[in-house]
PDB file of N, CA, C, O and CB in Angstrom:
ATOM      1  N   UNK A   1      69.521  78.452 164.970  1.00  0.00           N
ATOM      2  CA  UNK A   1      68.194  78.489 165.548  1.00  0.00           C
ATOM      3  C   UNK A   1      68.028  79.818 166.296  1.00  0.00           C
ATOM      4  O   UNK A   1      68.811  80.204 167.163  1.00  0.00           O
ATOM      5  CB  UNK A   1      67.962  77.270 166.496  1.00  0.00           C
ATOM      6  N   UNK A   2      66.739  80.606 165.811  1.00  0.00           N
ATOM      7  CA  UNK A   2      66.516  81.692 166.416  1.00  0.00           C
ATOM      8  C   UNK A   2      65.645  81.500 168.095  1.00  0.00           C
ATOM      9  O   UNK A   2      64.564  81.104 167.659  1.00  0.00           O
ATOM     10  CB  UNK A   2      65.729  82.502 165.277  1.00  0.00           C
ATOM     11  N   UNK A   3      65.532  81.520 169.027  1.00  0.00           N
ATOM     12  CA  UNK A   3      64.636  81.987 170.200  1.00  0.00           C
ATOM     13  C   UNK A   3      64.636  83.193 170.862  1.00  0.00           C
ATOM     14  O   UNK A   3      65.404  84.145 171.004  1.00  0.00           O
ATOM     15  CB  UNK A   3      64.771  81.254 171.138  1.00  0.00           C
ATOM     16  N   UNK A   4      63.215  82.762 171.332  1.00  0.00           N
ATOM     17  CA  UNK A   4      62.794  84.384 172.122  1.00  0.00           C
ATOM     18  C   UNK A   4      62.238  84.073 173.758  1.00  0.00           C
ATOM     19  O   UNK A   4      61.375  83.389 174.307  1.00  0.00           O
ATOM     20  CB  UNK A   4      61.165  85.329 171.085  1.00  0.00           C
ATOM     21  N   UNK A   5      63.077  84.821 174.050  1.00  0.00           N
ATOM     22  CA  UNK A   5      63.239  84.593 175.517  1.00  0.00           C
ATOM     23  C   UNK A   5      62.027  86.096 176.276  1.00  0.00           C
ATOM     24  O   UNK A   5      62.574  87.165 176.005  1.00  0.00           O
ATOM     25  CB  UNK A   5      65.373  84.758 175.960  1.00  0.00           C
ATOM     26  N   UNK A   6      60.995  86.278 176.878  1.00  0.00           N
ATOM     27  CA  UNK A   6      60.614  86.902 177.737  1.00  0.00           C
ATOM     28  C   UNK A   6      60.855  86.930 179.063  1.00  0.00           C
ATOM     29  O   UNK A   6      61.336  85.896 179.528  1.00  0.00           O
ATOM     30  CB  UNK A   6      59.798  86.826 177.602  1.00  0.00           C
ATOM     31  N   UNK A   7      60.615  88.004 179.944  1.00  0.00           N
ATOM     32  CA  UNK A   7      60.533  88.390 181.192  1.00  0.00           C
ATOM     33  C   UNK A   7      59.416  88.887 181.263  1.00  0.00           C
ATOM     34  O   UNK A   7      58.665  89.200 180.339  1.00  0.00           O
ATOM     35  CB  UNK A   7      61.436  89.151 181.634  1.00  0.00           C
ATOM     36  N   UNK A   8      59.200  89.018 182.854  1.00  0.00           N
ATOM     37  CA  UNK A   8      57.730  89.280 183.215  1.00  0.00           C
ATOM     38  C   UNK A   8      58.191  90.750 184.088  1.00  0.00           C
ATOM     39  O   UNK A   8      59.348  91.050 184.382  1.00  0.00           O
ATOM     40  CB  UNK A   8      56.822  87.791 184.277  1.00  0.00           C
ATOM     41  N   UNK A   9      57.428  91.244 184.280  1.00  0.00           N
ATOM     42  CA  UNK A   9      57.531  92.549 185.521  1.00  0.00           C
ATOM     43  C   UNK A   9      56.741  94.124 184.849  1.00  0.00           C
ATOM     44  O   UNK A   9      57.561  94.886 184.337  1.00  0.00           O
ATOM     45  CB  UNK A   9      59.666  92.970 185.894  1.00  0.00           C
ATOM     46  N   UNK A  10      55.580  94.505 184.838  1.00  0.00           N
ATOM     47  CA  UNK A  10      55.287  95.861 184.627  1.00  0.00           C
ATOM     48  C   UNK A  10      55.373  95.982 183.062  1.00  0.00           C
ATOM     49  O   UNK A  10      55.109  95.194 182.154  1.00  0.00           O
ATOM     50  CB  UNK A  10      56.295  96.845 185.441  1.00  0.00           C
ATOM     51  N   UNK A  11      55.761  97.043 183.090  1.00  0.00           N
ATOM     52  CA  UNK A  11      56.367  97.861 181.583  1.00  0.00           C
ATOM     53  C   UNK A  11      56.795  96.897 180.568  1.00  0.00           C
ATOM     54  O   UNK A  11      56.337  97.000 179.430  1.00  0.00           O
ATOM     55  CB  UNK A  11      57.810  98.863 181.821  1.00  0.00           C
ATOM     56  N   UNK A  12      57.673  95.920 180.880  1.00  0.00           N
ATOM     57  CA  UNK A  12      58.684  94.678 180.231  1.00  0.00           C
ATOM     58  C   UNK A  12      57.950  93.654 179.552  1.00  0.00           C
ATOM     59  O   UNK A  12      58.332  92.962 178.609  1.00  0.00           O
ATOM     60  CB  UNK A  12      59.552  93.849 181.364  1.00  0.00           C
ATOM     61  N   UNK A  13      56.527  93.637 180.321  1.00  0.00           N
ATOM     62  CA  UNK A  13      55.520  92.339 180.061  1.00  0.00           C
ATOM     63  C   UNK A  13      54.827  93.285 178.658  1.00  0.00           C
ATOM     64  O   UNK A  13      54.579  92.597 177.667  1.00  0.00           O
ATOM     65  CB  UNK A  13      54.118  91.808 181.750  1.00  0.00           C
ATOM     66  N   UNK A  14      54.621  94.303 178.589  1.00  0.00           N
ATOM     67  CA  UNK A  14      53.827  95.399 177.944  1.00  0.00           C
ATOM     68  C   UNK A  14      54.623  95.408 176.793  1.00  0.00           C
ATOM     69  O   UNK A  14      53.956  95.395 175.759  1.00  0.00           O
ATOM     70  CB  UNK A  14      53.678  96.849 178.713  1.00  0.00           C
ATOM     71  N   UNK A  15      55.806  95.426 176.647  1.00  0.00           N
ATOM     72  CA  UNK A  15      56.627  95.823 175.165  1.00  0.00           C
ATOM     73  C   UNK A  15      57.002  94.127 175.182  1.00  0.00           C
ATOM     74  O   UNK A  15      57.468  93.728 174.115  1.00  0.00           O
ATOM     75  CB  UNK A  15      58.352  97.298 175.211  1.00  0.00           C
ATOM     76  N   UNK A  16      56.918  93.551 175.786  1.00  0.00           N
ATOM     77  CA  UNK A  16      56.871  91.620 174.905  1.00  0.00           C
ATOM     78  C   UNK A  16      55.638  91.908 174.149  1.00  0.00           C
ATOM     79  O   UNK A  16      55.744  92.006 172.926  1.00  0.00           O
ATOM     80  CB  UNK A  16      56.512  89.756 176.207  1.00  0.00           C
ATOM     81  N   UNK A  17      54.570  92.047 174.661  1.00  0.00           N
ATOM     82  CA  UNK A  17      53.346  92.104 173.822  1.00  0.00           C
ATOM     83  C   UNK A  17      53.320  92.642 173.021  1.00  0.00           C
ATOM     84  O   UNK A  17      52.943  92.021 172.028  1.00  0.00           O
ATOM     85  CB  UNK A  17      52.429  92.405 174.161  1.00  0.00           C
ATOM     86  N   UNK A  18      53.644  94.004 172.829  1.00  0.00           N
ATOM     87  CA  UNK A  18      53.697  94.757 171.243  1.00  0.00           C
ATOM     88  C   UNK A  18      54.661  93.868 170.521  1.00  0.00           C
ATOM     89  O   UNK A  18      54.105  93.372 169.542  1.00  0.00           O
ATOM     90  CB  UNK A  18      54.344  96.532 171.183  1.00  0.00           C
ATOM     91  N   UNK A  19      55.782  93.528 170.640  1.00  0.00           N
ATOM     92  CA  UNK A  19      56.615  92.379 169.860  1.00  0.00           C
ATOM     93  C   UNK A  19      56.101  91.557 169.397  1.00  0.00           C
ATOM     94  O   UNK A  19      55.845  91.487 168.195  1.00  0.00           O
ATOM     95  CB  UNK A  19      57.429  91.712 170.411  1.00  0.00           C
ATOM     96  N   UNK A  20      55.797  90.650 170.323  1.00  0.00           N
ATOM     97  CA  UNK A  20      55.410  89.308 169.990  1.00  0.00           C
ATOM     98  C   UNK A  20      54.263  89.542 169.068  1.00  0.00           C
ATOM     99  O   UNK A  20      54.381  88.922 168.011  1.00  0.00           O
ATOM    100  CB  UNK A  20      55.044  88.405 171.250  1.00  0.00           C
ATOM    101  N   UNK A  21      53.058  90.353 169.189  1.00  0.00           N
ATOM    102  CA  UNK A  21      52.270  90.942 168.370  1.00  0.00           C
ATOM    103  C   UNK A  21      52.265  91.496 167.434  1.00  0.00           C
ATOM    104  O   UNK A  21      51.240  91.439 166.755  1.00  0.00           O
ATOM    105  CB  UNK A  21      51.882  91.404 168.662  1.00  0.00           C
ATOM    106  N   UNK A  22      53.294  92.209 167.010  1.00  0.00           N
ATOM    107  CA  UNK A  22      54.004  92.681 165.887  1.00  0.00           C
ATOM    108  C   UNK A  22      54.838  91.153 165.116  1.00  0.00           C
ATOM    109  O   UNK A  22      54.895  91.232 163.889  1.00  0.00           O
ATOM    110  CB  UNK A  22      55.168  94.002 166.528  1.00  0.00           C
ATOM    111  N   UNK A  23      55.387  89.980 165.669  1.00  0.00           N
ATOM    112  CA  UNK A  23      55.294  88.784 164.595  1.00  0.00           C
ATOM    113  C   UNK A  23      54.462  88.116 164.540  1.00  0.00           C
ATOM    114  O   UNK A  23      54.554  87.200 163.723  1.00  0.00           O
ATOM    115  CB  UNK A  23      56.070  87.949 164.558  1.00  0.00           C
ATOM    116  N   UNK A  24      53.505  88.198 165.184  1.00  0.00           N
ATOM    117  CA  UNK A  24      51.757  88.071 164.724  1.00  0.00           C
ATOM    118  C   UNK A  24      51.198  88.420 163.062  1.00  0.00           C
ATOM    119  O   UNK A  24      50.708  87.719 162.176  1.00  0.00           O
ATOM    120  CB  UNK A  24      50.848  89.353 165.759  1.00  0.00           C
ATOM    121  N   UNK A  25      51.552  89.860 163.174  1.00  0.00           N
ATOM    122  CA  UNK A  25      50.747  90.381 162.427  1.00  0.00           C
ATOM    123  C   UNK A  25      51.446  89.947 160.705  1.00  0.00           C
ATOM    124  O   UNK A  25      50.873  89.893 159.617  1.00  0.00           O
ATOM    125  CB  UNK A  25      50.624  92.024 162.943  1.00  0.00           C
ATOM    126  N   UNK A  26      53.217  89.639 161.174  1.00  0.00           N
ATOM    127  CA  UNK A  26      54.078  89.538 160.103  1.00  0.00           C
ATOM    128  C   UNK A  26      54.562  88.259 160.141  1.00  0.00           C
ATOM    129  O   UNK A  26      55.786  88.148 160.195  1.00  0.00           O
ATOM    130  CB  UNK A  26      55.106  90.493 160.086  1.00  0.00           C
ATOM    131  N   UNK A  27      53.827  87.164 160.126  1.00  0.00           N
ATOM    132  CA  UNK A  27      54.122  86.078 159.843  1.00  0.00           C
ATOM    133  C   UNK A  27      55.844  85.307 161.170  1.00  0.00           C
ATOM    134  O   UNK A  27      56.339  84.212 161.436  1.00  0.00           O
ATOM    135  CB  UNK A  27      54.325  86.390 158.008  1.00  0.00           C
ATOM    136  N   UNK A  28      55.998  86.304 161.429  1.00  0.00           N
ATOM    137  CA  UNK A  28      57.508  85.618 162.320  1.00  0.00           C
ATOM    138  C   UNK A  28      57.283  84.262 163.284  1.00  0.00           C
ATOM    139  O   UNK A  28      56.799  84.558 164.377  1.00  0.00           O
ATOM    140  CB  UNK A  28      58.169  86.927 163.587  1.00  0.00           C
ATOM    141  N   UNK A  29      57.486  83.139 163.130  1.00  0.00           N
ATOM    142  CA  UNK A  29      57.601  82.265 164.400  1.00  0.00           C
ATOM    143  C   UNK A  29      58.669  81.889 164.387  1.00  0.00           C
ATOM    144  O   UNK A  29      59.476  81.842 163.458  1.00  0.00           O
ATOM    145  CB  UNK A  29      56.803  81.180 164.610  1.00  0.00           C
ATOM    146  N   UNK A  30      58.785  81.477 165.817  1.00  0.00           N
ATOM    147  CA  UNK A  30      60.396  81.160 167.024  1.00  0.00           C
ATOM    148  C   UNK A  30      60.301  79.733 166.941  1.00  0.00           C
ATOM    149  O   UNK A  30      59.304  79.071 167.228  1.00  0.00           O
ATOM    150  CB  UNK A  30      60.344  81.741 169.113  1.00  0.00           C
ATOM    151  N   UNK A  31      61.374  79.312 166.542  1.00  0.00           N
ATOM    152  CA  UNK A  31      61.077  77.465 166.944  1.00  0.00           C
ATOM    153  C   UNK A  31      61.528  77.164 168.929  1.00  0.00           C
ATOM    154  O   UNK A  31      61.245  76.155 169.575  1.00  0.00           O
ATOM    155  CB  UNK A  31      62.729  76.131 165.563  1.00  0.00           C
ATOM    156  N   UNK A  32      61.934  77.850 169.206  1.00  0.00           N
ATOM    157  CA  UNK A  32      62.255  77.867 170.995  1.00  0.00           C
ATOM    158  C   UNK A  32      61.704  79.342 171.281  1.00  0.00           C
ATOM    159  O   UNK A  32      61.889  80.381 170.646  1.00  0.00           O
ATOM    160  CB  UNK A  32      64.269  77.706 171.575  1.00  0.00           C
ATOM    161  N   UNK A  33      60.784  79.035 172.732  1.00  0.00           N
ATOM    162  CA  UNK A  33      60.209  80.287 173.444  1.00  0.00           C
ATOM    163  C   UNK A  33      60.526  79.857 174.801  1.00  0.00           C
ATOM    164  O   UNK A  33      60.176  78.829 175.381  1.00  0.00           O
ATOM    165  CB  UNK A  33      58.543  80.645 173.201  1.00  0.00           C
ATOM    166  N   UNK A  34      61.314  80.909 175.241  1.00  0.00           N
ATOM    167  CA  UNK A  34      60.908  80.756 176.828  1.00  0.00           C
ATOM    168  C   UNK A  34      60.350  82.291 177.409  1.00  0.00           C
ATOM    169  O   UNK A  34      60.608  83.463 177.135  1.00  0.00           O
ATOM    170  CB  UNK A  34      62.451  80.217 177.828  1.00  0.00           C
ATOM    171  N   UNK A  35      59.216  81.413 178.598  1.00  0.00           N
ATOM    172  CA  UNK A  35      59.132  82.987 179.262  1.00  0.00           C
ATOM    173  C   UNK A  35      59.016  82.859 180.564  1.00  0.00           C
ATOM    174  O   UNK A  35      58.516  81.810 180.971  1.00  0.00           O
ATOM    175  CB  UNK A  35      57.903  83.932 178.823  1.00  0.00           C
ATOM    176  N   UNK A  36      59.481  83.972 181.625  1.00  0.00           N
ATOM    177  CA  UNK A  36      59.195  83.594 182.835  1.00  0.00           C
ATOM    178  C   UNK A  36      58.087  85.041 183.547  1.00  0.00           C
ATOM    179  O   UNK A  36      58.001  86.221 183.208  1.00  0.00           O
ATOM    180  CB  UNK A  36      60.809  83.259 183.622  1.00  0.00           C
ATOM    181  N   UNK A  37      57.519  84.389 184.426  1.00  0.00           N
ATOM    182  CA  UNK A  37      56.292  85.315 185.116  1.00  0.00           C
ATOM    183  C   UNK A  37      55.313  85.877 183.943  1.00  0.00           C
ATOM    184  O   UNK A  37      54.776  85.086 183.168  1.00  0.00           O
ATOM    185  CB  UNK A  37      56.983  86.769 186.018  1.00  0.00           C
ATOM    186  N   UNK A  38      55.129  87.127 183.859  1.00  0.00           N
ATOM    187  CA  UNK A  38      53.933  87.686 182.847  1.00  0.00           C
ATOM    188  C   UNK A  38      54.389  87.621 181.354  1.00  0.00           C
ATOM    189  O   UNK A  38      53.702  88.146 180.478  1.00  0.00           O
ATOM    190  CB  UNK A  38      53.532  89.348 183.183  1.00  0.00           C
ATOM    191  N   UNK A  39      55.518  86.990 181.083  1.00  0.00           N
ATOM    192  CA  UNK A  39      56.295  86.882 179.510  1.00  0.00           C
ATOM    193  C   UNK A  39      55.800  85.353 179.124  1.00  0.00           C
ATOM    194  O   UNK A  39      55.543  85.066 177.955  1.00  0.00           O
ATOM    195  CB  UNK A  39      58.382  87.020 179.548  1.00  0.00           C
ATOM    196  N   UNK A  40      55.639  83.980 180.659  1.00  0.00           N
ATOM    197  CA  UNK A  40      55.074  83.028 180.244  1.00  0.00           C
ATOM    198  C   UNK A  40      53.258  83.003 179.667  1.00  0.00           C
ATOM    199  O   UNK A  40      52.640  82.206 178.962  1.00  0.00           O
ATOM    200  CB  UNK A  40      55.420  82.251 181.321  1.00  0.00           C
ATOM    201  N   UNK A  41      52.922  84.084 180.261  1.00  0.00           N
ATOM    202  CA  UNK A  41      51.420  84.983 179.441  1.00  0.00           C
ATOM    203  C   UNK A  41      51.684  85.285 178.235  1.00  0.00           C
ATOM    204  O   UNK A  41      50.984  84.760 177.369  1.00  0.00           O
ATOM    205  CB  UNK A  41      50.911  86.513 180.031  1.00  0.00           C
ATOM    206  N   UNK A  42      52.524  86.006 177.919  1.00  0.00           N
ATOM    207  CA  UNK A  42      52.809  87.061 176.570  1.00  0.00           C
ATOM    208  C   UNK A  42      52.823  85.480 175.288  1.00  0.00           C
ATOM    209  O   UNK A  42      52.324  85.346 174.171  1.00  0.00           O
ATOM    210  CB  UNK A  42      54.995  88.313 176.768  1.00  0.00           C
ATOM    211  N   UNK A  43      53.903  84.247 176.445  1.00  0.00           N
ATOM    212  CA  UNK A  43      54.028  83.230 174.796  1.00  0.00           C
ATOM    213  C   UNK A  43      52.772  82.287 174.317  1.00  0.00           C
ATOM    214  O   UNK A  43      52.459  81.763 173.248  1.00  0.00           O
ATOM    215  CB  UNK A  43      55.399  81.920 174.930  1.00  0.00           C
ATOM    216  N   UNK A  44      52.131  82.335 175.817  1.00  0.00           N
ATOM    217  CA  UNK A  44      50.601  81.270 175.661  1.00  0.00           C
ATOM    218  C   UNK A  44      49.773  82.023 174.681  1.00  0.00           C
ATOM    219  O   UNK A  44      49.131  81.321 173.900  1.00  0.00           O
ATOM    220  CB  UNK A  44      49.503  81.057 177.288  1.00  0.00           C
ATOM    221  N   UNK A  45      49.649  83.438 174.557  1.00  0.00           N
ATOM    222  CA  UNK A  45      49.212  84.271 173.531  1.00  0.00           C
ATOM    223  C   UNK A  45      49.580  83.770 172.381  1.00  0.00           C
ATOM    224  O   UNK A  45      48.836  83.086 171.679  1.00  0.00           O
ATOM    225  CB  UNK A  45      49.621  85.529 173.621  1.00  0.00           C
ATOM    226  N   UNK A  46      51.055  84.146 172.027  1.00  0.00           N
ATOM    227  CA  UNK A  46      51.770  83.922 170.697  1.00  0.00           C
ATOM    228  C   UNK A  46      51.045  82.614 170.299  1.00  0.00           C
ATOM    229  O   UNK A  46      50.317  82.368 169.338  1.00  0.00           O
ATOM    230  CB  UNK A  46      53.530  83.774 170.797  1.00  0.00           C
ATOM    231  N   UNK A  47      51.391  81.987 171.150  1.00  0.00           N
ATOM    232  CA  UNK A  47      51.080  80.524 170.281  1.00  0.00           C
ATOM    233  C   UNK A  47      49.561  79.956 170.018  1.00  0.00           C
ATOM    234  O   UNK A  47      49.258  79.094 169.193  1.00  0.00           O
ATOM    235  CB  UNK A  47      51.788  79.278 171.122  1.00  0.00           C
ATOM    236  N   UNK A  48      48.840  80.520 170.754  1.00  0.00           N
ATOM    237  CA  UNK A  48      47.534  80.610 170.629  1.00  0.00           C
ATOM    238  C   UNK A  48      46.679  81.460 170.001  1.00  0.00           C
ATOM    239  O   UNK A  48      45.479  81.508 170.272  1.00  0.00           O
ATOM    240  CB  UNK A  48      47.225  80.617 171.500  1.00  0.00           C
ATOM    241  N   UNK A  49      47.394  82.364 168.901  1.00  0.00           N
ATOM    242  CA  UNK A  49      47.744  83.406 168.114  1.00  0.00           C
ATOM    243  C   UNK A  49      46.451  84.190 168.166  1.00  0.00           C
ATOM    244  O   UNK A  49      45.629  84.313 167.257  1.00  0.00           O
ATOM    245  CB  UNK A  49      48.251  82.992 166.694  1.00  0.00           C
ATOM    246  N   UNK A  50      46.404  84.803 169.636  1.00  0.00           N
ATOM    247  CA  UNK A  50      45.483  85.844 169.976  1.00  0.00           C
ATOM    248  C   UNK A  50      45.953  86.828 169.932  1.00  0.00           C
ATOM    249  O   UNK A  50      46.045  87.173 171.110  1.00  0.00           O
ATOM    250  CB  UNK A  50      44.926  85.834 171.006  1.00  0.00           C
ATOM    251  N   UNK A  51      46.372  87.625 169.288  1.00  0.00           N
ATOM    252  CA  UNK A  51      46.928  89.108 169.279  1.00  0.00           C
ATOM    253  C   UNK A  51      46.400  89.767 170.384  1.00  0.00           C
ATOM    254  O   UNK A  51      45.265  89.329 170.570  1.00  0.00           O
ATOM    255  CB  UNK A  51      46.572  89.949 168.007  1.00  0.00           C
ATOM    256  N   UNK A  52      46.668  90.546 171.137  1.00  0.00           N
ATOM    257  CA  UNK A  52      46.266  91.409 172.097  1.00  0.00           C
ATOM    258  C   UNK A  52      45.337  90.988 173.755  1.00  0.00           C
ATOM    259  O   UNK A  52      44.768  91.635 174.633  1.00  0.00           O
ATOM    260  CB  UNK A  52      45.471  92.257 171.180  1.00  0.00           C
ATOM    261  N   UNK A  53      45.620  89.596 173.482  1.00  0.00           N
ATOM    262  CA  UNK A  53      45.408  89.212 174.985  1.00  0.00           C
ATOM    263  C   UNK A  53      45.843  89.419 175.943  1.00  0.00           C
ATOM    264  O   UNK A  53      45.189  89.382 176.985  1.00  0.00           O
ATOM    265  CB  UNK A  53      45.447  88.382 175.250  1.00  0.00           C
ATOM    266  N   UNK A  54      47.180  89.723 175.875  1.00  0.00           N
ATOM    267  CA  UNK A  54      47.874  89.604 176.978  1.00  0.00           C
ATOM    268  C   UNK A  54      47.766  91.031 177.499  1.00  0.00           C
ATOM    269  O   UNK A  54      47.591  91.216 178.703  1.00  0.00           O
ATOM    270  CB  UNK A  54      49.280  89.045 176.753  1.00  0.00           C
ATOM    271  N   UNK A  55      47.858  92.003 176.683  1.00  0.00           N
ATOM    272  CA  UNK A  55      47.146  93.449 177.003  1.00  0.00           C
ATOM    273  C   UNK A  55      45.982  93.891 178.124  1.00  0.00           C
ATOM    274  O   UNK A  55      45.916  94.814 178.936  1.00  0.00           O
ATOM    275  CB  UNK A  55      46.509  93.783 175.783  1.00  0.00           C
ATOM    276  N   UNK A  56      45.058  92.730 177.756  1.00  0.00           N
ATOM    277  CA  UNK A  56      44.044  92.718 178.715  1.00  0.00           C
ATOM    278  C   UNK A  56      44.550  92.263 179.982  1.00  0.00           C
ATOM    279  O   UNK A  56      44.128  92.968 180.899  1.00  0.00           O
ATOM    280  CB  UNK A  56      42.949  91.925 178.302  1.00  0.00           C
ATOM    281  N   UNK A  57      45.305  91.334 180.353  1.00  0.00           N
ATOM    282  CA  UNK A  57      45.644  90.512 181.449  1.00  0.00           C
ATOM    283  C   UNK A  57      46.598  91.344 182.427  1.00  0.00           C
ATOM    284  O   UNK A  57      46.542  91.347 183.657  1.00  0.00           O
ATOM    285  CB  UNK A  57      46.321  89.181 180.921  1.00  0.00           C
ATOM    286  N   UNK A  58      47.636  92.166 181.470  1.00  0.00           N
ATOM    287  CA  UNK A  58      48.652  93.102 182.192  1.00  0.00           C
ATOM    288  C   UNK A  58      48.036  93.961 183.341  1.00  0.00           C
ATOM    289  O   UNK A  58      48.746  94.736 183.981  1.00  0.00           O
ATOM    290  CB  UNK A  58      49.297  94.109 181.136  1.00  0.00           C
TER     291      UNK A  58
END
């Protein structure tokens, strides 16, 4: 089993989003996500498969 674990803080929250957005665009899903602080933003995105929300929010 693959998972993807985020962190939150600045810069860190910013390159989850290009990621997670980048297996957006390419079909990738995680069967386990965890995220804590602005990375629990980055997965409510993923899974709500808004590409580039979390961009706005950072």
């Amino acid at each position: 089993m693959v998972g993807y674990i985020d962190v939150g803080g600045g810069l860190r929250a910013v390159y989850g989003t290009g990621v997670l957005d980048f297996c957006l665009d390419n079909g990738i899903d995680f069967p386990y996500l965890i995220g804590v602080s602005a990375g629990s933003g980055n997965i409510v995105s993923y899974l709500a498969r808004q590409k580039g929300r979390s961009l706005k929010s950072v």
